[in-house]
C-alpha positions as CSV (number, residue, x, y, z in Angstrom):
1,X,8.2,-21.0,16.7
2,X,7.5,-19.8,13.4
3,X,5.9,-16.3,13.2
4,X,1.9,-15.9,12.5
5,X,2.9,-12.2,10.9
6,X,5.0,-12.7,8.1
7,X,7.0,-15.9,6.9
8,X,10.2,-15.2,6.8
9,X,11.3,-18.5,4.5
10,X,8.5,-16.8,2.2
11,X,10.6,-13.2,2.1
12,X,13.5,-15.0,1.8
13,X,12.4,-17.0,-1.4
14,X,10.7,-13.9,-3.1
15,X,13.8,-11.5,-2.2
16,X,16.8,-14.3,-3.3
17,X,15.4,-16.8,-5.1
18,X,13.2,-14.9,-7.3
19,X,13.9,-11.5,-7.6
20,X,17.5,-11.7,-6.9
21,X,18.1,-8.5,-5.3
22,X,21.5,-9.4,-3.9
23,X,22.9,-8.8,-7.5
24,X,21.5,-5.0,-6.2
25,X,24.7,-4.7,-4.5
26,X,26.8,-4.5,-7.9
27,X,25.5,-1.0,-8.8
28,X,27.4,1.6,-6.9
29,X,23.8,2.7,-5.0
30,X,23.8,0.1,-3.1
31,X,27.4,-1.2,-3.2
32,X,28.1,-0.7,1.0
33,X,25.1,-3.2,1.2
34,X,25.3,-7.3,1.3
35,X,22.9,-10.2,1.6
36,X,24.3,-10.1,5.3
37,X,23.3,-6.5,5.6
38,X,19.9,-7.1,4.1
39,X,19.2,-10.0,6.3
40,X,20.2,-7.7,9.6
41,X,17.6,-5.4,8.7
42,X,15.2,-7.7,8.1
43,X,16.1,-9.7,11.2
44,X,15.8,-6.0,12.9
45,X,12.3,-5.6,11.6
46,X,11.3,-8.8,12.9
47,X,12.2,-8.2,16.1
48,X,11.1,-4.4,16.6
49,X,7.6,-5.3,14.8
50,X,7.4,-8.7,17.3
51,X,8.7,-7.1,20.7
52,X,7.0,-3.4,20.3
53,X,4.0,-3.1,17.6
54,X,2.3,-7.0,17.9
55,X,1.5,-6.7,21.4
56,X,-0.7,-3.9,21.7
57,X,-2.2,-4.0,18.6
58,X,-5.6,-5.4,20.2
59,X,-5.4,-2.7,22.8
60,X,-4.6,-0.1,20.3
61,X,-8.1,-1.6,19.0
62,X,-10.1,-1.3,21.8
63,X,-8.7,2.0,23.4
64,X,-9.2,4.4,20.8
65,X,-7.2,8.1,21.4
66,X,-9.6,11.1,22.5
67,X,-9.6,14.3,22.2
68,X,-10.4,16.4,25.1
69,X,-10.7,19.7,23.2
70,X,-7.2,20.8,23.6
71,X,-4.9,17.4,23.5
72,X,-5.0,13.7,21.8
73,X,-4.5,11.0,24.3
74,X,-3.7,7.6,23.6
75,X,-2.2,4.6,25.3
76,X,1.6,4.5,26.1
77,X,2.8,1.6,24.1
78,X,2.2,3.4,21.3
79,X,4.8,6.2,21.4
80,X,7.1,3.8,22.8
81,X,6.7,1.5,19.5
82,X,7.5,4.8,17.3
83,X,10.4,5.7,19.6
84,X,11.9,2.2,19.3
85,X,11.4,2.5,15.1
86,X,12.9,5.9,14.7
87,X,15.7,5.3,17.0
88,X,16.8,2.1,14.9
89,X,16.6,4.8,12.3
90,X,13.7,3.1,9.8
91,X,12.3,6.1,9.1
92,X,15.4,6.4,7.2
93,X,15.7,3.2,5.6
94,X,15.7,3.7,1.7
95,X,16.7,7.2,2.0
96,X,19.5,8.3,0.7
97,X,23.2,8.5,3.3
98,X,23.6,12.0,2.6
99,X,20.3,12.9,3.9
100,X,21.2,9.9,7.8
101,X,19.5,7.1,5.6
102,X,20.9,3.3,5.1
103,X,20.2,3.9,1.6
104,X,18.2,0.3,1.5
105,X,16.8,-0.8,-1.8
106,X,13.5,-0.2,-2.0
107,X,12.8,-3.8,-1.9
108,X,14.4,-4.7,1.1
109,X,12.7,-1.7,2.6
110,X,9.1,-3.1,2.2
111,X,10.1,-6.3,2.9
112,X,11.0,-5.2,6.1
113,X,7.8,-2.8,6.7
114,X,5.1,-5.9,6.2
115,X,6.5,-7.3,9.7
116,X,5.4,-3.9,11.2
117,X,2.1,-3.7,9.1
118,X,1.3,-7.4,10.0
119,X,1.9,-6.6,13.6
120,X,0.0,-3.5,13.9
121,X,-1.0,-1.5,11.2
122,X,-2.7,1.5,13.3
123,X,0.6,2.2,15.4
124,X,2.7,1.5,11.6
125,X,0.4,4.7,9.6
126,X,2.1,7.2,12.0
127,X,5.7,6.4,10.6
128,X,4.4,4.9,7.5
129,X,3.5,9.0,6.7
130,X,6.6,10.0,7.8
131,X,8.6,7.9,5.6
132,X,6.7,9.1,2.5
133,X,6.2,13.0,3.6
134,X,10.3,13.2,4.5
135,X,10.4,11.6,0.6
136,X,8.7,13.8,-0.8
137,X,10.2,16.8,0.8
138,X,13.9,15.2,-0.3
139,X,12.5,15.3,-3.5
140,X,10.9,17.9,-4.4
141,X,12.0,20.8,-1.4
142,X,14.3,23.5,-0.9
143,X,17.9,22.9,0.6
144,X,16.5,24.6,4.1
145,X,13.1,23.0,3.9
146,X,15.2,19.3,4.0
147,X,17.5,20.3,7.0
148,X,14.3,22.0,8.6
149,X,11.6,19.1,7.9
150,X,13.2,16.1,6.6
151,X,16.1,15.9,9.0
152,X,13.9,16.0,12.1
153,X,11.6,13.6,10.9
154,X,14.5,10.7,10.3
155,X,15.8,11.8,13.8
156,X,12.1,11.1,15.4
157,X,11.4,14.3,16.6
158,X,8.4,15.4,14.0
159,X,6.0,12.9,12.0
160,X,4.7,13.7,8.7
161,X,1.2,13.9,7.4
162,X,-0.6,14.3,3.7
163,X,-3.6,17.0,3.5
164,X,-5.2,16.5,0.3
165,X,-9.1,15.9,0.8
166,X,-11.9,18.4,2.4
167,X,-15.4,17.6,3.6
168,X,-16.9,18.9,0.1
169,X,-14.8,17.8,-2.2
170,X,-13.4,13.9,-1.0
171,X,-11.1,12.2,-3.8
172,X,-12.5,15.4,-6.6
173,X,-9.0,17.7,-5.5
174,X,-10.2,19.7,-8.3
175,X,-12.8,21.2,-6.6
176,X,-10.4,22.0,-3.5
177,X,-11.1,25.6,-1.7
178,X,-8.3,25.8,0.6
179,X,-6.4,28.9,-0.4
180,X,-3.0,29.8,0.6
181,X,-2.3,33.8,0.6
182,X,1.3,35.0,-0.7
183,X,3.3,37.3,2.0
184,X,5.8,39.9,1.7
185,X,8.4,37.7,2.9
186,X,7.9,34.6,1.0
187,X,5.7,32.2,2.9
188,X,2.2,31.9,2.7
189,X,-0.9,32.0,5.1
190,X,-3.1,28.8,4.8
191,X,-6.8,28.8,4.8
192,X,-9.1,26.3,4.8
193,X,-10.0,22.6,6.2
194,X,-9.1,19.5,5.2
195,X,-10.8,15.6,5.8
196,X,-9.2,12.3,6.8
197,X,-6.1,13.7,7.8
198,X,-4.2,10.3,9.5
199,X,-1.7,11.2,12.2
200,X,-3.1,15.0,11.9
201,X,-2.6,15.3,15.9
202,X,-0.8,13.7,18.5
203,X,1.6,14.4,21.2
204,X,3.7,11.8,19.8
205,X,6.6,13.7,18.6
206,X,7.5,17.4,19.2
207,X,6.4,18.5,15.7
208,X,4.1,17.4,12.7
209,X,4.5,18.1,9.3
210,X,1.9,18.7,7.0
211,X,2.0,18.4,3.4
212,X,-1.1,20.9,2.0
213,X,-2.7,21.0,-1.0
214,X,-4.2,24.8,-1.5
215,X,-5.2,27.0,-4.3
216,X,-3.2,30.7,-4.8
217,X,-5.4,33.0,-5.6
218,X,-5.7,34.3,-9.3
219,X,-4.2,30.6,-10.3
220,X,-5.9,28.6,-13.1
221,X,-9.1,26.8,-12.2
222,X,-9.1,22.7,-11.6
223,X,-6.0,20.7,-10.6
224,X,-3.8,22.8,-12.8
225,X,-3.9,25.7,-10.1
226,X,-3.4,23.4,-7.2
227,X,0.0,24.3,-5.1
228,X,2.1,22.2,-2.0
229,X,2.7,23.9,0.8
230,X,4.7,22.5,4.1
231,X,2.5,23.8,6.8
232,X,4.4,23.1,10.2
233,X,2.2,22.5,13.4
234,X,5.1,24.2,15.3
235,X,7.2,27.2,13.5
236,X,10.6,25.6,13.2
237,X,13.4,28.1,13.7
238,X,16.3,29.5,11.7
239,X,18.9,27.1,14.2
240,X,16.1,24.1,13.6
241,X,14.6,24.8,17.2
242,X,10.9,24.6,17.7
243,X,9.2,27.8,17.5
244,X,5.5,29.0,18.5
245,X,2.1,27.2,17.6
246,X,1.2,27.8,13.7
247,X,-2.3,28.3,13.1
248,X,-3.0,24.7,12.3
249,X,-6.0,23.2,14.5
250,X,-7.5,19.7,15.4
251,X,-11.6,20.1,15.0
252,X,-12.0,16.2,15.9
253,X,-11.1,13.2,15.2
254,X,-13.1,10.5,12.9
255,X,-13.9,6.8,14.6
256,X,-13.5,4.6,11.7
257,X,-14.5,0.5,11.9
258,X,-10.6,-0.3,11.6
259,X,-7.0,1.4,12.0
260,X,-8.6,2.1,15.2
261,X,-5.0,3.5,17.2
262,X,-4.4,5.8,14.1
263,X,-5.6,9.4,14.6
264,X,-7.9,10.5,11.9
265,X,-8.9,13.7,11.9
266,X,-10.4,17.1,10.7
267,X,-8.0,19.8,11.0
268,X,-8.3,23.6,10.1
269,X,-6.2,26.0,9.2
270,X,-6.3,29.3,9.8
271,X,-9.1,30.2,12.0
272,X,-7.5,32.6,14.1
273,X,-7.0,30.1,17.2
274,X,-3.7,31.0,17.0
275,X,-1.4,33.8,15.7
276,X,2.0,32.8,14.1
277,X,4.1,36.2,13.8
278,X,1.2,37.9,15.1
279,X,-1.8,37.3,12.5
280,X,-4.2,34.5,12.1
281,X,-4.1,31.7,9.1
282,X,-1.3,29.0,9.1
283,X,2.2,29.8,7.8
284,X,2.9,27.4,4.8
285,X,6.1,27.1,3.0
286,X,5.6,26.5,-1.1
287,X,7.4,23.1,-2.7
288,X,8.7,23.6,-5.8
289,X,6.9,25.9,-8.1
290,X,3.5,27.0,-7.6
291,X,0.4,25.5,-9.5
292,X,2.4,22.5,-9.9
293,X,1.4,20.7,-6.3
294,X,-0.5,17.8,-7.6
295,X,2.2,16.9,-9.5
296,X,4.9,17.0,-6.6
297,X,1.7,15.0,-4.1
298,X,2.2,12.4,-6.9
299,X,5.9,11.2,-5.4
300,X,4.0,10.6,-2.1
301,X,0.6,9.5,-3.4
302,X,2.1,6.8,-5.4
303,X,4.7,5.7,-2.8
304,X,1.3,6.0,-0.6
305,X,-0.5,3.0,-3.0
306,X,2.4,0.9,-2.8
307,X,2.0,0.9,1.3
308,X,-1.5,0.3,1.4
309,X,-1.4,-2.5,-1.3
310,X,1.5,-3.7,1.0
311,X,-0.9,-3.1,3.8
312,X,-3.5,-4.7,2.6
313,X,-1.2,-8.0,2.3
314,X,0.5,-7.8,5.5
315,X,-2.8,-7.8,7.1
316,X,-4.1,-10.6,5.3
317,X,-1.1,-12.7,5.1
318,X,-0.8,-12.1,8.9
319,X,-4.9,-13.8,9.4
320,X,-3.6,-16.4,6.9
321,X,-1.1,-17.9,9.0
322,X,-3.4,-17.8,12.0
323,X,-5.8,-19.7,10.1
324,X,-3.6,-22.2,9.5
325,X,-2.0,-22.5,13.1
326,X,-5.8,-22.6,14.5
327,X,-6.7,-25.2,11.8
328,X,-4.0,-27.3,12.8
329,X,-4.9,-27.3,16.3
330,X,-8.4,-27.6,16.3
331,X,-10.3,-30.9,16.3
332,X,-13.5,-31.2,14.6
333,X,-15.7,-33.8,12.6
334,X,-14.4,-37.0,11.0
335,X,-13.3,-37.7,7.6
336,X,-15.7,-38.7,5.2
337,X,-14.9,-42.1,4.6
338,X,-14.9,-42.7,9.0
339,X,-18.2,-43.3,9.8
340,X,-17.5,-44.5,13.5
341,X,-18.6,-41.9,16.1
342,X,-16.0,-43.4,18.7
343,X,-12.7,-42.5,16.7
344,X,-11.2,-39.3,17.4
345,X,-12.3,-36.1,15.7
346,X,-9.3,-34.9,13.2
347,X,-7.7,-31.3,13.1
348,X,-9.6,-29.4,10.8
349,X,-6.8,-28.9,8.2
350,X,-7.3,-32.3,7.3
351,X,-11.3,-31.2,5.6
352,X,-10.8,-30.5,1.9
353,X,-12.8,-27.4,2.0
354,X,-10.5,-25.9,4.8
355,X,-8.1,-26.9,2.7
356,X,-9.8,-24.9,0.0
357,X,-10.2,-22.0,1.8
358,X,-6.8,-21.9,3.2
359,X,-5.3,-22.7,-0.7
360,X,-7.6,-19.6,-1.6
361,X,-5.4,-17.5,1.4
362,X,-2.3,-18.6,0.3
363,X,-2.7,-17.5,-3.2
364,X,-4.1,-14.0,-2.4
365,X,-1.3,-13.2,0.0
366,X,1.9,-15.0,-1.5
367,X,0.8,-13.8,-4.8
368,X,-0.1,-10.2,-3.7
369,X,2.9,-9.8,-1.4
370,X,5.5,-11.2,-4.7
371,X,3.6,-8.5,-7.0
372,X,4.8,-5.5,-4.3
373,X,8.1,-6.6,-3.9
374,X,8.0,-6.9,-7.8
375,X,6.9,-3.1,-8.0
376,X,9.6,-2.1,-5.3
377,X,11.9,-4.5,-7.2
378,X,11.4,-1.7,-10.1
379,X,12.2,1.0,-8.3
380,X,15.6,-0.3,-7.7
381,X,16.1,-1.3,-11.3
382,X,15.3,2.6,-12.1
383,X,17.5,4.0,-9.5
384,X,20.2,2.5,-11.0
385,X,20.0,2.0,-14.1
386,X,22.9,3.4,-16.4
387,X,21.0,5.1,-19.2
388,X,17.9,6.7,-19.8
389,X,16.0,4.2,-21.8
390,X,16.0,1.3,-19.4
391,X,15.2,3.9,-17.0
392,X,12.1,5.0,-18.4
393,X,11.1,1.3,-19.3
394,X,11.6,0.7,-15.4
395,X,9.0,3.3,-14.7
396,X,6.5,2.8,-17.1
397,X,6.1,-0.6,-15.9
398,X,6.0,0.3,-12.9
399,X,3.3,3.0,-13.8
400,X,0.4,0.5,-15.0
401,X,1.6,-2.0,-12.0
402,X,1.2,0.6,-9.1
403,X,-3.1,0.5,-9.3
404,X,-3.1,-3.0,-9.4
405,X,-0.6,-3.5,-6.4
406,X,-2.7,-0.8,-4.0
407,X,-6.8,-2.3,-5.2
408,X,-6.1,-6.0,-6.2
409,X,-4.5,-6.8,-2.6
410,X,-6.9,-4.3,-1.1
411,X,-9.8,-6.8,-2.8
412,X,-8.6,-10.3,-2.4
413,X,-6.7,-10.2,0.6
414,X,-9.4,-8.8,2.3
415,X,-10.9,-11.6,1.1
416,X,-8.7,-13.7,2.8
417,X,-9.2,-12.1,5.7
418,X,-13.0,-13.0,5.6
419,X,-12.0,-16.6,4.9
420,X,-9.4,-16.7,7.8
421,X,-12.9,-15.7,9.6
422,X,-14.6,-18.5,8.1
423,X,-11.8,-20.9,9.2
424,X,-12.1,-20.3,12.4
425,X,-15.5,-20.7,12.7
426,X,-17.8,-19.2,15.0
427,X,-14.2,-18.1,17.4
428,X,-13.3,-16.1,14.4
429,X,-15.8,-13.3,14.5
430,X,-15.2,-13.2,18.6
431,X,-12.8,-10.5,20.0
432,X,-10.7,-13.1,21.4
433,X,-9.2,-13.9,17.9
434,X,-7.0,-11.8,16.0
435,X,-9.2,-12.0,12.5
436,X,-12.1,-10.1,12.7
437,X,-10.2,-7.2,14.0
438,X,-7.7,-7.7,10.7
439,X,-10.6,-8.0,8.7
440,X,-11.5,-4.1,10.0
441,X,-8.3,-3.2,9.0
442,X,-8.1,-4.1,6.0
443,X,-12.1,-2.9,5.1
444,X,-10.3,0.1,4.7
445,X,-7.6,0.0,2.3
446,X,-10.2,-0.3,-0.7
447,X,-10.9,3.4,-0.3
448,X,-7.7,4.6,0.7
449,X,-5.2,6.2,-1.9
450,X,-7.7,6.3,-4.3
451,X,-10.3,3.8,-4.5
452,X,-11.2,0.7,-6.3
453,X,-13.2,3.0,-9.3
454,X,-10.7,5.4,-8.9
455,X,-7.7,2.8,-9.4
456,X,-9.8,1.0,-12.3
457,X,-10.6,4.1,-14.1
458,X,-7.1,5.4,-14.0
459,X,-5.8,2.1,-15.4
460,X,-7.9,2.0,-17.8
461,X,-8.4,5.6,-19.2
462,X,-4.7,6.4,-18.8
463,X,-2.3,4.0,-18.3
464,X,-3.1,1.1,-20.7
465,X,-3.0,4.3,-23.3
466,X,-0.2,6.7,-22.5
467,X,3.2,6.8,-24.1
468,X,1.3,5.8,-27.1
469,X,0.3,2.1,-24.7
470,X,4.1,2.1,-24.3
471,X,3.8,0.6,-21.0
472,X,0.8,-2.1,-21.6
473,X,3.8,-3.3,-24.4
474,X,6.6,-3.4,-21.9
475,X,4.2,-5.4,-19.3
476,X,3.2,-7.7,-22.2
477,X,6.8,-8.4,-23.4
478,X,7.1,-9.4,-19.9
479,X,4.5,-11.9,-19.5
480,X,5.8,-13.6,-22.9
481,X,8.8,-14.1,-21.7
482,X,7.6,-15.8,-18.2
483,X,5.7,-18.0,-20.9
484,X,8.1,-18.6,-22.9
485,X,10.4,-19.6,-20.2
486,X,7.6,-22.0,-18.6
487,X,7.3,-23.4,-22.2
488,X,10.3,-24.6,-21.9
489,X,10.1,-25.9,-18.6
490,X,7.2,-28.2,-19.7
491,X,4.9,-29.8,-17.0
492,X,2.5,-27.9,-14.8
493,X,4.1,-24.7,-15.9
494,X,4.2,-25.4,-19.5
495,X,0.4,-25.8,-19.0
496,X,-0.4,-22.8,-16.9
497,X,1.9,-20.7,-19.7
498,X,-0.8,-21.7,-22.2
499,X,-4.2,-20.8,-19.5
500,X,-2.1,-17.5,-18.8
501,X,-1.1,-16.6,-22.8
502,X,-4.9,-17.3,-23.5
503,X,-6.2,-14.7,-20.6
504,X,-3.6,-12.2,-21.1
505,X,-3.8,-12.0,-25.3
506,X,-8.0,-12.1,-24.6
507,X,-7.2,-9.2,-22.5
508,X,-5.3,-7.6,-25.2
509,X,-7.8,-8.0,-27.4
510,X,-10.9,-6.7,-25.6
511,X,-9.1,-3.8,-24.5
512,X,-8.2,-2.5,-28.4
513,X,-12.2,-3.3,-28.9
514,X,-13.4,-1.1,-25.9
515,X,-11.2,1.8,-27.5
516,X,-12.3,1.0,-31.1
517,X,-16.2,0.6,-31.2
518,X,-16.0,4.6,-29.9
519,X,-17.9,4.8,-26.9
520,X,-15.8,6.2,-23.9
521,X,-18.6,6.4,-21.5
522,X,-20.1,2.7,-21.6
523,X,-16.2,1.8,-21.5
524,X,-15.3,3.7,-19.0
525,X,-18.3,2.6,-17.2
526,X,-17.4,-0.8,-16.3
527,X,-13.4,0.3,-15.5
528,X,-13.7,-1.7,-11.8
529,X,-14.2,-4.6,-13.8
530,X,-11.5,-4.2,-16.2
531,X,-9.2,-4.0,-13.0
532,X,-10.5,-7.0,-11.4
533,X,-10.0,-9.3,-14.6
534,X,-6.7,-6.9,-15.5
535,X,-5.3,-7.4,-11.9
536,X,-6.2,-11.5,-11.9
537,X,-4.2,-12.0,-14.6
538,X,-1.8,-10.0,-13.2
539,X,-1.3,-12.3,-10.4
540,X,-1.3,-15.4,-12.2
541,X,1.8,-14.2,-14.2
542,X,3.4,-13.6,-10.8
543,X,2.4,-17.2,-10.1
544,X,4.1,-18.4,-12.8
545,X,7.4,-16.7,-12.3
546,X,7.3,-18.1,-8.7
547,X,6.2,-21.6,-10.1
548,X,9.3,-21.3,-12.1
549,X,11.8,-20.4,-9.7
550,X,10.6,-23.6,-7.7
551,X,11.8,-26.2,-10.5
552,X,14.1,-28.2,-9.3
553,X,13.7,-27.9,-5.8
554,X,11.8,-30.2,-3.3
555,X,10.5,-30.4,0.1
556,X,7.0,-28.5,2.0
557,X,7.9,-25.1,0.8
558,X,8.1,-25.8,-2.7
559,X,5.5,-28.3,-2.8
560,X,3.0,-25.5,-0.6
561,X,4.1,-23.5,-4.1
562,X,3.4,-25.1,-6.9
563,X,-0.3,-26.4,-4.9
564,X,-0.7,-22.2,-4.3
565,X,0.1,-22.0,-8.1
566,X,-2.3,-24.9,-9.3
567,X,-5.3,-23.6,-7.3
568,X,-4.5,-20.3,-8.6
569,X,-4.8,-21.1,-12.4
570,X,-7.5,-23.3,-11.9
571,X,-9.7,-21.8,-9.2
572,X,-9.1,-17.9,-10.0
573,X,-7.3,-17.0,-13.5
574,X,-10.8,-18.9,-14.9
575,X,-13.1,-16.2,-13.2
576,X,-11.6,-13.3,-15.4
577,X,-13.5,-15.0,-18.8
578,X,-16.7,-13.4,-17.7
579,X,-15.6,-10.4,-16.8
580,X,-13.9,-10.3,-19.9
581,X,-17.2,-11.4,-21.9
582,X,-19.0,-8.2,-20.0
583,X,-16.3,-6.0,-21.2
584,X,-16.3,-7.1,-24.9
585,X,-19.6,-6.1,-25.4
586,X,-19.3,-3.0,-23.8
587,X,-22.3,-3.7,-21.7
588,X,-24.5,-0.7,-20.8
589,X,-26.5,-1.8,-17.6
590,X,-25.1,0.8,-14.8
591,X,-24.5,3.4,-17.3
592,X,-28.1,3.6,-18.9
593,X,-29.8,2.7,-14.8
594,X,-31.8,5.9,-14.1
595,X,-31.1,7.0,-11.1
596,X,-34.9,7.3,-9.9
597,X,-34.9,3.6,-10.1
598,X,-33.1,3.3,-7.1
């Protein structure tokens, strides 16, 4: 039986027929690695996501953990799905073989984490934090703070967390208060409470790690003063033994509508509950160099938005296919042109507007989950690139693409989720069917890392414009050469080249008259909007480079392609004109609204 959580003929044609990343394995990085090797993993992912995260994703639903005052609780299967993930050493995937890690590409890496997001995305956050905080950490951290933190958390035995908001200030880490004292012997003593802290407590593991944004004292105001601190729940020893309880507390945990088996919590640090050393406040550890912690949270933040754009597709690829198995099997109605009541009802695939809203699926998810493996694709590229300049191009494309891979999934496959819903009819909104519990899910993931204002403004007030709109250049050389190519190929890609030149060069044009008439704030004001048509045409060039590497070939799959690809440049790329018409004339409505009118 096919899967209903990933296709696994659809990684295999973005991974080899597309992006190539076999031809990975010439650069000395990943020289130990072979299509055989690639395919194992993913194979491995497949099975640990099917056997150990799928099945009690519902009950990780329904059986929230609690919190008794003292310790979290929550069902079984899920520390046994962790266990069975760090013991195939995942955790350690893409990192590096000096540090225990298969030293993936980054690529193959995500390819393999949708089957575990797919399958159960609550259980997947706890190691999905990991993987990012032990990042970071080999980044950024001291020689001891690897073999004390990092090392533990590829072995299993501590999971990693990212502290960045508190109750007063949410996504505005400017106006953080959490202070971290400097001691006589080095560390620091952490002060404060933070918001929204997933995997913040558990008895999962043996340790946690927590990555803490905090203020020194006497530092410069705003972000700039802003430090990292490692704050340990449990004092790790000299030898790398577990030492006493830090002052690092669980105040409660949040219920949230999805992501329901993921702890989310408020924690404080240093209240006194407990007394590392002797004194109250939390014992922190400082990455890097002080006052430069944003910067450093950065490494994880962005790796963060590439997992929940991933996210966001798993969970809506995953409803897609189980719209279309339900579609096939349910009977309903008649065609159109069969007016006798006696003949039998057809499956519901067979009705053009399921086949409508199914198309609409297939083009969010297959489209969405290319663009990530595009931006992972990039990373690679980077990592082994032999000089500096087609290093830097690597990244700066990869700098404008990261908003649009974390809010554009988070938007339309969310979507797709809603019309997996639809699909099923009046089953889909019952707890007996998988999709309204992936549509709470995925509710989520517009708001996390940063949300869909946050993504648009940052797209539009920075990236488009920095390196002197160095990287809006390198993305547009890229889409004229997808053109160009699909030109050439004539046909239905020579015609979407010409609907995508026209959106993209439109796009190009409004956005040098939103920065010429002079007016920032009405700009600035409609910067979601700018994403959404931004991001749309995004997609529709990743179409047509998936159009493209489907000439020449026949059969289902390829024909399910280029009919993905056709609804897409006819159904979607044309909503982007009025968005584009709003922007052009720089429209004023939510900026000038009073706010007493509400």
């Amino acid at each position: 039986m096919r899967s209903t959580l990933i296709s696994r003929r659809d990684l295999d044609f973005l991974l080899y027929e597309w992006l190539r990343v076999d031809d990975l394995t010439a650069a000395p990085r990943f020289a130990e690695h072979s299509k055989q090797t690639f395919d194992g993993f993913l194979e491995l992912c497949e099975d640990i996501a099917t056997r150990y995260f799928a099945p009690h994703n519902k009950r990780n639903d329904s059986n929230e953990p609690t919190f008794d005052g003292t310790t979290v609780t929550m069902i079984p299967e899920v520390g046994a799905a962790v266990e069975a993930f760090t013991k195939a050493n995942l955790i350690g995937a893409g990192m590096d073989e000096a540090l225990g890690g298969l030293q993936l590409p980054a690529t193959v890496q995500a390819a393999g984490m949708s089957w575990f997001q797919a399958a159960n995305v609550g259980t997947t956050a706890y190691v999905f934090l990991t993987i990012g905080n032990a990042n970071l950490i080999a980044a950024h951290g001291s020689a001891d703070q690897i073999e004390r933190f990092v090392h533990p958390m590829i072995e299993g035995t501590a999971t990693g967390t990212m502290c960045l908001s508190e109750p007063q200030a949410g996504s505005s880490l400017a106006d953080i208060v959490t202070r971290a004292e400097p001691q006589a012997d080095g560390t620091y003593r952490v002060f404060g409470s933070k918001m929204w802290i997933s995997g913040g407590d558990h008895e999962l593991t043996e340790n946690i790690v927590h990555l803490v944004l905090a203020k020194i004292p006497g530092g410069p105001a705003g972000t700039k003063g802003i430090s990292l601190f490692i704050v340990p729940k449990f004092l790790v020893a000299e030898d790398g033994s577990r030492g006493e309880r830090n002052d690092v507390v669980l105040a409660g945990l949040n219920h949230k509508m999805g992501y329901r088996g993921t702890t989310n919590t408020v924690l404080n640090f240093g209240e006194g509950r407990h007394t590392p050393h002797g004194a109250p406040g939390a014992v922190g550890y400082l990455v890097g160099e002080a006052h430069r912690g944003l910067s450093y949270m950065f490494t994880m933040m962005n790796e963060a938005r590439l997992g929940v754009g991933l996210g966001a597709t798993a969970l809506g690829y995953t409803g897609y296919l189980k719209s279309v198995e339900y579609a096939r099997t349910r009977h309903q109605g008649r065609a159109l042109t069969t007016r006798d009541p006696a003949t039998a009802q057809i499956p519901i695939i067979e009705h053009p507007d399921v086949k409508r809203m199914l198309l609409a699926q297939k083009a969010y998810c297959e489209g969405a989950l290319a663009l990530l493996l595009y931006c992972n694709r990039l990373i690679d590229l980077e990592r082994t690139a032999t000089d500096a300049e087609a290093a830097r191009a690597h990244t700066r494309l990869l700098e404008i693409l990261t908003g649009v891979a974390k809010s554009w999934p988070s938007q339309w496959c969310l979507e797709a989720n809603n019309l997996a819903i639809q699909v099923h009819g009046g089953y889909g909104y019952t707890r007996e069917y998988d999709v309204e519990q992936h549509y709470r899910d995925n509710r989520l993931n517009p708001i996390h890392e940063g949300t869909h204002g946050i993504q648009g403004m940052d797209l539009l007030g920075r990236k488009v414009i920095q390196h002197d709109g160095a990287s809006l250049l390198l993305l547009s050389e890229r889409i004229a050469d997808t053109v160009t190519a699909a030109r050439a190929a004539g046909g239905q890609p020579g015609d979407h080249a010409e609907r995508l030149d026209a959106a993209w060069q439109r796009l190009l044009a409004v956005t040098a008259a939103m920065f010429a008439a002079g007016d920032p704030a009405a700009a600035m004001a409609n910067a979601a909007v700018y994403l959404e048509a931004f991001g749309h045409i995004v997609i529709a060039w990743i179409w047509l480079e998936q159009e493209l590497a489907t000439v020449g070939e026949d059969g289902d799959f390829y024909d399910g392609k280029r009919a993905a690809a056709r609804y897409y440049f006819r159904y979607e790329l044309p909503k982007t004109a009025p968005q584009l018409d709003l922007l052009a004339e720089l429209d004023r409505t939510a900026l000038d609204t009073d706010d007493n009118w509400f």
